[in-house]
C-alpha positions in Angstrom: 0.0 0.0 0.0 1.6 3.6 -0.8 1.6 5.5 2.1 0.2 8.8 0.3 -3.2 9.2 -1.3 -5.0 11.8 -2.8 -7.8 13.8 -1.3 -10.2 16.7 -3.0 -11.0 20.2 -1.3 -12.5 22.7 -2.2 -10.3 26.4 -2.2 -11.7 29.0 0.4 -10.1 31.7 -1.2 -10.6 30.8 -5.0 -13.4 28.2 -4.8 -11.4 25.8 -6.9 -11.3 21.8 -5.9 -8.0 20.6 -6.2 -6.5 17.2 -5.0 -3.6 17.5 -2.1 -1.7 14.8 -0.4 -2.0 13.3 2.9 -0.2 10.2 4.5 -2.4 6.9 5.4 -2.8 6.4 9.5 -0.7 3.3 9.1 2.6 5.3 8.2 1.4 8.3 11.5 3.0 6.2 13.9 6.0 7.9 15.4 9.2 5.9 16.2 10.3 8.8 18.7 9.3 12.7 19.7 10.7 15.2 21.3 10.2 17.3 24.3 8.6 19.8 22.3 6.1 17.0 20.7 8.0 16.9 17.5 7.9 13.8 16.5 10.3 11.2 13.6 8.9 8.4 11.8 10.2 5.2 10.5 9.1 5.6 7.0 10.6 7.8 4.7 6.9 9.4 4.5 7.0 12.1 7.1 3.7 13.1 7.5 4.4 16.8 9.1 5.4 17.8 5.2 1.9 17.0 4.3 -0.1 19.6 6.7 -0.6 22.1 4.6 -2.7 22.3 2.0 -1.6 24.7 -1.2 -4.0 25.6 -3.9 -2.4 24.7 -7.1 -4.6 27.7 -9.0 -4.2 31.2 -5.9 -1.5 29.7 -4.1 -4.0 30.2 -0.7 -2.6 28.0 2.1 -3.5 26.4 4.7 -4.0 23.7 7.4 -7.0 21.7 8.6 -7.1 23.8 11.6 -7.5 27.1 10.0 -10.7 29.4 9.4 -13.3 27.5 7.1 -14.2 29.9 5.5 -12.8 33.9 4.1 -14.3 37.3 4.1 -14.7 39.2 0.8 -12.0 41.4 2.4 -9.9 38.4 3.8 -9.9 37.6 -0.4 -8.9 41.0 -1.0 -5.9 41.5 1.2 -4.5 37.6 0.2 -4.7 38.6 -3.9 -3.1 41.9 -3.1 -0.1 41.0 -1.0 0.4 37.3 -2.0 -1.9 36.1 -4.9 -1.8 38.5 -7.8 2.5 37.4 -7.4 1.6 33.8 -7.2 3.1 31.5 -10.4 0.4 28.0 -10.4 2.6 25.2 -9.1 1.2 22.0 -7.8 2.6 20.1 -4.2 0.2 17.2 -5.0 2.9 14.9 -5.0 5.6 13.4 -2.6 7.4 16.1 -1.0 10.6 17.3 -0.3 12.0 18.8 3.1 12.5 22.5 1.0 8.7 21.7 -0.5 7.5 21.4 2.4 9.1 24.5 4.1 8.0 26.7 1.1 4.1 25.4 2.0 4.8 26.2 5.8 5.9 29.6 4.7 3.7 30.4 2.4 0.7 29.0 5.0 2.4 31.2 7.6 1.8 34.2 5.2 -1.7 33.3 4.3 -2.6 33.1 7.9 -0.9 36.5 8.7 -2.6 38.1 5.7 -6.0 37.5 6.5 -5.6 37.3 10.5 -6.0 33.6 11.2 -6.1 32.7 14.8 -3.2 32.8 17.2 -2.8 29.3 17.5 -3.2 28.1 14.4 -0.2 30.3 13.8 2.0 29.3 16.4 1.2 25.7 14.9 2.6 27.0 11.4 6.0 28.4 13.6 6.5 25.6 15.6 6.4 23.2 12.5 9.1 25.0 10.6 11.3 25.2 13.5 10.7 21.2 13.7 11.5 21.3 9.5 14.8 23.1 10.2 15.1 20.4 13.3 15.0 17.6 10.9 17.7 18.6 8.6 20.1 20.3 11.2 19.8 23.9 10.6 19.8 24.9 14.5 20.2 28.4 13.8 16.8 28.4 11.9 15.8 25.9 14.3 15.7 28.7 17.0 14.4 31.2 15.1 11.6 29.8 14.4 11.1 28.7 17.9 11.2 32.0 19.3 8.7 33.2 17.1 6.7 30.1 17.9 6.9 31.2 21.6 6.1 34.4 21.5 3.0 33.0 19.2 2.2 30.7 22.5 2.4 33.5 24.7 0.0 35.6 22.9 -2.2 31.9 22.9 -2.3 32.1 26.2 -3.2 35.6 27.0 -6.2 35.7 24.5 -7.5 32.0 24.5 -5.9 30.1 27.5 -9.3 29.6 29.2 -10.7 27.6 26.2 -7.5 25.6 25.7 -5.4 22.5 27.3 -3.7 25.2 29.9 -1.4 22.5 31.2 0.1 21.4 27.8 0.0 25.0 26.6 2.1 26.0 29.6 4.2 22.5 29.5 5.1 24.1 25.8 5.6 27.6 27.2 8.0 26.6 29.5 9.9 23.6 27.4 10.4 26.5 24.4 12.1 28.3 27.3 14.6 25.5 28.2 15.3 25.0 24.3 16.2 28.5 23.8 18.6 28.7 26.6 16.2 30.7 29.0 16.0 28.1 32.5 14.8 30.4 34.8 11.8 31.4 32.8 11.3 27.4 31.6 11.0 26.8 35.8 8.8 29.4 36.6 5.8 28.1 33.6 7.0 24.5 35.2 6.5 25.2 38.4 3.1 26.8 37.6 2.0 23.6 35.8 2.9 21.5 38.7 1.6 24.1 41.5 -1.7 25.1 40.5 -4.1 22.5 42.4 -7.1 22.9 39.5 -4.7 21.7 36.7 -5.3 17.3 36.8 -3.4 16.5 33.7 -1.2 13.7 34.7 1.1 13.3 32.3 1.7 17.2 31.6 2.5 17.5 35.4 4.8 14.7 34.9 6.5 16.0 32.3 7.0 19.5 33.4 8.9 17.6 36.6 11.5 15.9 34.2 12.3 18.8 31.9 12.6 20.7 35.5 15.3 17.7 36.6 16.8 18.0 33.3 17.5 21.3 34.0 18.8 20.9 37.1 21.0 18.2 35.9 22.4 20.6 33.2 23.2 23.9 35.7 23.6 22.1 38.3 21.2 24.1 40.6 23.6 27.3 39.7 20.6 29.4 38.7 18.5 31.0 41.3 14.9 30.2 40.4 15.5 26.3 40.0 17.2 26.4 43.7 13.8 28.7 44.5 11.8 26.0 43.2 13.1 22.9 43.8 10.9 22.3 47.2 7.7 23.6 45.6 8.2 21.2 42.4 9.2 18.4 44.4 6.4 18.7 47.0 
């Protein structure tokens, strides 16, 4: 069985169906993921280079988790910064790493352009800081992860209450340690742990690793994991 097949959509920007590739639930399963949930797969099908979707006619991209639907002036702003400079290309086939980045990117636009939601941009960043990841590039790497966090950040100010606020805080704090920032990683950590109405198991658990982790790599040399290491222990 090939691990790709085709499935038809319908454009939201251009109302044009167009076929776009996705990866069959039997290649999904990951062989290992990171801290930050990125995750590597066995098969040389990965299936993160098949998130977004890119319509071969405007060029409008996006993901299953973006808006379902445009405004007449949502239309207006993507043709005038983006689509009247689009050339038609098609990503209905396999994919390469760089194929895949250019979709990211030119999702990430889309969703700036017409003011898609917080999160669903913050998913775009995170992704292409996993794409650069994959191949290496760590200066990309965290780039892309800074503007990912600061994309959290802005999550959870505007939408926390409707969210997961334990993962979203877990991810807060873990794009903290990755970008060389412990003191800030504990203190989202230690908030995870420490507030009595969050009940997500696992999220608690893993905040208190990535908090020994970091431990183990200052060795209690920076102030705030010596200020917590009572609380997160208690």
């Amino acid at each position: 069985m090939e691990p790709l097949y085709l499935t038809s959509i319908m454009c939201i920007c251009c109302e044009t169906a167009y076929k776009t590739p996705r990866v069959r639930p039997s290649f999904k399963k990951a062989s290992a993921r990171d801290s930050d949930f990125c995750s590597y797969f066995k098969s040389d099908i990965n299936p993160d280079y098949y998130v977004v979707r890119v319509c071969p006619k405007c060029g409008f991209a996006s993901t299953e988790n973006g808006t379902e639907k445009l405004t007449d002036r949502q239309r207006q702003l993507y043709y005038e910064r983006i689509g009247t400079h689009w050339v038609m290309r098609d990503y209905g086939g396999n994919r390469t790493q760089e194929q895949a980045l250019e979709c990211y990117k030119l999702a990430l636009l889309c969703a700036q352009v017409v003011g898609e939601k917080e999160r669903v941009v913050a998913g775009i960043l995170h992704h292409i800081a996993w794409l650069y990841r994959y191949v290496g590039e760590h200066e990309q790497e965290l780039r892309f992860l800074r503007f990912a966090h600061g994309a959290y950040i802005r999550v959870y100010e505007t939408e926390g209450v409707d969210l997961n606020n334990a993962k979203l805080m877990y991810l807060i704090g873990e794009l903290h340690r990755r970008l060389g920032e412990p003191n800030d990683a504990v203190r989202w950590f230690s908030r995870v742990v420490n507030d009595k109405k969050i009940v997500d198991a696992s999220m608690i658990r893993a905040c208190r690793e990535q908090w020994q982790l970091l431990r183990e790599e200052y060795s209690g040399s920076i102030s705030v994991v010596q200020e917590e290491q009572a609380r997160m222990n208690a």
